[in-house]
N, C-alpha and C positions, 0 to 999 in steps of 0.2 A: 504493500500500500504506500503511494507517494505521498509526499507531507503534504500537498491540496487535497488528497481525500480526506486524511487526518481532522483536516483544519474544516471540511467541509462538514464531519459527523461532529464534530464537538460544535457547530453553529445548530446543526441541526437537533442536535438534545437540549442546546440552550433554549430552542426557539418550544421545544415542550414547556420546560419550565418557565418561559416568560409568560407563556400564555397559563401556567397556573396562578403566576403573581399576580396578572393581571383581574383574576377572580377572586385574590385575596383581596385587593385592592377594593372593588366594586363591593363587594361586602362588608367594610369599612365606609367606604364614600353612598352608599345606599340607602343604609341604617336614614339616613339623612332625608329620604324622599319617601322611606315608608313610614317612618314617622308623621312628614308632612302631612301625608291623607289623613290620618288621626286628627290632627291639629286643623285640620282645612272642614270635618266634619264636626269638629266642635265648633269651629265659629259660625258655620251653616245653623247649627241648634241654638246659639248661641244668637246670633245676630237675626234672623228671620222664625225664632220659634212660635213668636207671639203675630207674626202677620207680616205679609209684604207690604212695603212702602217705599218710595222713592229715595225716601231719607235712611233707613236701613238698610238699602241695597247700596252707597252711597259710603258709608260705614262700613259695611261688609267687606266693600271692594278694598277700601284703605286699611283695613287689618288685614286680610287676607293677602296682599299687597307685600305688607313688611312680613309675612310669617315665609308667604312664597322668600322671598328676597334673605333670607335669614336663612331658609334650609339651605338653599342652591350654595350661598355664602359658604357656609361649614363642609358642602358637599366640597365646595371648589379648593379649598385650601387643607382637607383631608387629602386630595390628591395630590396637589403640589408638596406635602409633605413626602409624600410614598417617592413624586417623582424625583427630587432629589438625592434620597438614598441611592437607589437607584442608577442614577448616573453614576455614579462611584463603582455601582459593581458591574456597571455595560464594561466600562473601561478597566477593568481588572480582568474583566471575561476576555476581552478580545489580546491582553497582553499573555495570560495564563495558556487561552488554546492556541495561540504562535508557539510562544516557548517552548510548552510541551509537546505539540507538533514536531518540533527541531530538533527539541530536545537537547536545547541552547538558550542562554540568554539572547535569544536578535531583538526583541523589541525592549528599548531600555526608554525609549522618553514617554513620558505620562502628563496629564494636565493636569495645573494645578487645581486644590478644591474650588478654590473659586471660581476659575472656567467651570467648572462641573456644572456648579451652581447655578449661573448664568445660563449654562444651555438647558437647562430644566426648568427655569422661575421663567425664560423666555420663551417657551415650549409653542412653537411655531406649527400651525397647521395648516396648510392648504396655503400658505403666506400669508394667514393671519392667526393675532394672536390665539391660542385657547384659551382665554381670559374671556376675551369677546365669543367666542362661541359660548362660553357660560351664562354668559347676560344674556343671550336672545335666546337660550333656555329658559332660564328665569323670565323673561319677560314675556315669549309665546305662554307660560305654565298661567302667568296673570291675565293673561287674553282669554286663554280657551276659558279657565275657569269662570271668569264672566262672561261669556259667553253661552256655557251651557248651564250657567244657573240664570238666565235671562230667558232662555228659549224653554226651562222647565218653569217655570213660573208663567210665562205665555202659555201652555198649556196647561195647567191648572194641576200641577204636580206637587206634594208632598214633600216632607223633609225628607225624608227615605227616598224617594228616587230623587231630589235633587243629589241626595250625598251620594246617591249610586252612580250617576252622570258622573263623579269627580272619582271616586277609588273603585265603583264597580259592585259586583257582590261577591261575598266568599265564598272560597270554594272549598272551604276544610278543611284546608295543609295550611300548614305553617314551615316557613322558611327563616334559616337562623343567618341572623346578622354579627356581626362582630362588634363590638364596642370599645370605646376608646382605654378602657382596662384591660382588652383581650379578651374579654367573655363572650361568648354566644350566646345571644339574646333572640328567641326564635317567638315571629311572631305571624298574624293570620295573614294566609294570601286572600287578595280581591283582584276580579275579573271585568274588565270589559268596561270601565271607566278610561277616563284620557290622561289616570296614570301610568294605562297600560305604554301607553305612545312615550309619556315624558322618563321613564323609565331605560325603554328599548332606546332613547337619544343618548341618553347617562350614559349608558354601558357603552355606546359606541365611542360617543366622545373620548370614555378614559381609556378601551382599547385602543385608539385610533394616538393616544396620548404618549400612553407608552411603549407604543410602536415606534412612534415619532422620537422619541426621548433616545429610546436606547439605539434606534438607529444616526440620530446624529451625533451622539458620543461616539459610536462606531466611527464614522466619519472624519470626525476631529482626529480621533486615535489614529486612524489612517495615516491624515496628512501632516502628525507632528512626527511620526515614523517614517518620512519620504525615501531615507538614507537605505532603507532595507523593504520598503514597499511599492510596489509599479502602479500597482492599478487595484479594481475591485470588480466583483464578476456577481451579477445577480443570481439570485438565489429566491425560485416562488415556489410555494405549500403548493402542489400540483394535484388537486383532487379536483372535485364537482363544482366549490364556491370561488374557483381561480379563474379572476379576468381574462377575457380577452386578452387584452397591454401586460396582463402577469406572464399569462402562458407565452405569449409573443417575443418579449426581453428575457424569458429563461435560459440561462446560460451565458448571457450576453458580457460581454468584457467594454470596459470603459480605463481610461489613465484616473491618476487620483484630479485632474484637472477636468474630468471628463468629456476626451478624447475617445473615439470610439476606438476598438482596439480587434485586430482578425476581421479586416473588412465587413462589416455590418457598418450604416450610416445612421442606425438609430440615436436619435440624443438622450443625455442622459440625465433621466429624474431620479433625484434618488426617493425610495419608500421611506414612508408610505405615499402611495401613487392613490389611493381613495379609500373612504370611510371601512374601518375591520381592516386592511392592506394586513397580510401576513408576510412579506418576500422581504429580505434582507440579502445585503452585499458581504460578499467571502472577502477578504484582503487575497490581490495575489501579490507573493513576491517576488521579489527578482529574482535572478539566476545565479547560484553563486559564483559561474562567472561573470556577468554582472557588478555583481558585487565586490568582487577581486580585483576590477577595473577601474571600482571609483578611486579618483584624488584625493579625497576625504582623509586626512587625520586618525580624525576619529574617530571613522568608521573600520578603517587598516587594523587600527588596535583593536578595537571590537571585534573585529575577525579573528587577529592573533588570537586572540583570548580566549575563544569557542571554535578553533578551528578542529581542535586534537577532540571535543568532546561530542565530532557530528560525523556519522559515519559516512563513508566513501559513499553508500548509497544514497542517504538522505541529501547530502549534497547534489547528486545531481539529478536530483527531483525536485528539487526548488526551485519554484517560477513555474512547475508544468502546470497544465490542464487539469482537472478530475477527471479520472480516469472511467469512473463509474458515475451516473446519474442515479440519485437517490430522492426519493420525497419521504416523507414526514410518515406517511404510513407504513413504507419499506422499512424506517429507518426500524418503526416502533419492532415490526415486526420480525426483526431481526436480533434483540436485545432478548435476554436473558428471562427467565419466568419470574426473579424474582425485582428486576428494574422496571418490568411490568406491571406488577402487583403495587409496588411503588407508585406509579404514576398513575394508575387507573384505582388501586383500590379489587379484593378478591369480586364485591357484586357487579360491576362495571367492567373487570377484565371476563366473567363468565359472561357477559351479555355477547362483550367484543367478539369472545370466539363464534359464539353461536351469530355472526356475520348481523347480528342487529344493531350495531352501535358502530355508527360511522366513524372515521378521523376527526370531521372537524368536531364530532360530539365528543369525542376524545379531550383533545385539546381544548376544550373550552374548561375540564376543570373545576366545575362551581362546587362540586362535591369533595375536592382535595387540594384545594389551596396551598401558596407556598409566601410564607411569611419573608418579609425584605432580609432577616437573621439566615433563614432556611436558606436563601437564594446566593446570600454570601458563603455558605459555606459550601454551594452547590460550584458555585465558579472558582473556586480556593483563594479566598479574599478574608 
């Protein structure tokens, strides 16, 4: 196995576990919006018990207003907290699966914490902030909600289906949230209200978050490593939910200045390319002749210094291709019964075999979480 296949499975178990952080995460920043419903059907009781009036609906709106405004708040800087750490361990991950790939120190420069910080508190999406995508959450959340307690009151509806319009009805189960102590706090699900929408935007947002997050530390780590890195090769989850533009760019190679690279003319976005995006960039490196070439100082000495502890072969596999194509389902299913059991869990890995639980049902995780502690000690940080 060439050190890019090396380098390409250790991207590919990382990108398991992100995706379970990322449902630790949501379970932490959610607590936030199922609470809301509670608190949004008490001021429903609260503020229209005794009768509809102009002046109450009016009131309504302005408390309801700062309580929407107040969850989303807590919601939004719950995740900025996750994303943070976070960035510390992208860039730990991407130096730990080179080096052990090499099985050499080659990647030695790292950003400082406060870059980290910065590329996570500035958490760029689509080319704009995710700050603002939070506000026009919070702010559609105060539209709809007067909205359909306007159009239930036009029709001559009840507190109980007004508050059904906003959280829905339950359905039985109860789903456990995590709380700012660590504890799991399991409370009722509701159906079929226009929590269900403000909900399913959450979770994309923060997936979509920390996709973003960990792939532009990737990025950064890239191009403060220029001395021992050429380029980067995409990398897309190739099953049923993979774009067009995923499946299209797979495999595709770019320079770290993004240069297209092996004649393709495609430009280069880096991912996430749109909302959920799972595909991430492999670092390629150089060649070590290549690298035997540079002028560099102090790169010569870095050589010296790990030249005696990288075998004849790994040497001159550096810079190649992946030899083997792999996705995310191969990869799983190629791992061990009990790295299995691990990531799935024994009632979820018996579903798996019995071919009813998809990949990306896999990956998604809600039922086995991997805490920001869990995830360092997963990338050896």
């Amino acid at each position: 196995m060439n050190v890019a296949d090396k380098i390409e499975r250790k991207f590919l178990s990382h990108a398991v576990d992100l995706s379970r952080f990322e449902a630790e995460v949501m379970q932490k920043a959610l607590l936030f919006l199922k609470l809301l419903d509670s608190e949004l059907a008490k001021d429903i009781a609260d503020g229209l018990g005794t009768g509809y009036t102009q002046a109450r609906l009016a009131a309504l709106k302005a408390q309801t207003k700062a309580t929407i405004a107040t969850a989303y708040a807590k919601l939004e800087t719950t995740v900025d907290k996750e994303l943070k750490a976070l960035a510390a361990v992208e860039q730990n991950f991407v130096v730990n699966a080179v080096n052990s790939s090499v099985g050499a120190d080659l990647i030695t420069t790292t950003l400082l914490p406060e870059q980290l910080k910065v590329i996570a508190s500035r958490n760029m999406i689509f080319g704009s902030p995710a700050k603002d995508f939070w506000k026009k959450q919070s702010a559609d959340m105060q539209d709809k909600f007067m909205a359909e307690i306007r159009m239930g009151i036009f029709r001559g509806e009840g507190l109980d289906q007004l508050t059904q319009r906003i959280r829905g009805k339950a359905t039985g189960k109860r789903t456990g949230y995590k709380t700012a102590s660590g504890k799991q706090r399991y409370l009722v699900d509701f159906k079929g209200g226009i929590m269900d929408v403000q909900t399913r935007n959450a979770k994309s947002l923060i997936r979509t978050s920390v996709q973003q997050v960990a792939n532009s530390v990737m990025q950064n780590t890239f191009k403060a490593n220029s001395d021992v890195i050429k380029g980067q090769v995409w990398l897309s989850t190739l099953d049923t939910r993979t774009t067009p533009y995923c499946q299209a760019v797979d495999g595709l190679s770019w320079t770290l200045e993004g240069k297209p690279i092996g004649g393709h003319s495609e430009p280069f976005n880096p991912p996430p390319v749109h909302w959920n995006c799972r595909s991430v960039c492999l670092c390629l490196l150089k060649t070590w002749e290549e690298l035997s070439k540079s002028k560099s100082p102090d790169l010569q000495k870095k050589l010296r210094k790990i030249e005696k502890q990288i075998p004849e072969f790994t040497r001159s596999s550096m810079g190649g291709p992946v030899s083997e194509k792999l996705n995310y389902k191969q990869w799983f299913d190629k791992q061990p019964e009990a790295v299995k059991l691990e990531i799935l869990g024994p009632g979820k890995l018996e579903i798996y075999n019995r071919g009813n639980l998809s990949f990306r049902d896999m990956i998604d995780q809600t039922g086995n979480p991997l805490t920001i502690d869990e995830l360092k000690v997963k990338v050896g940080s």
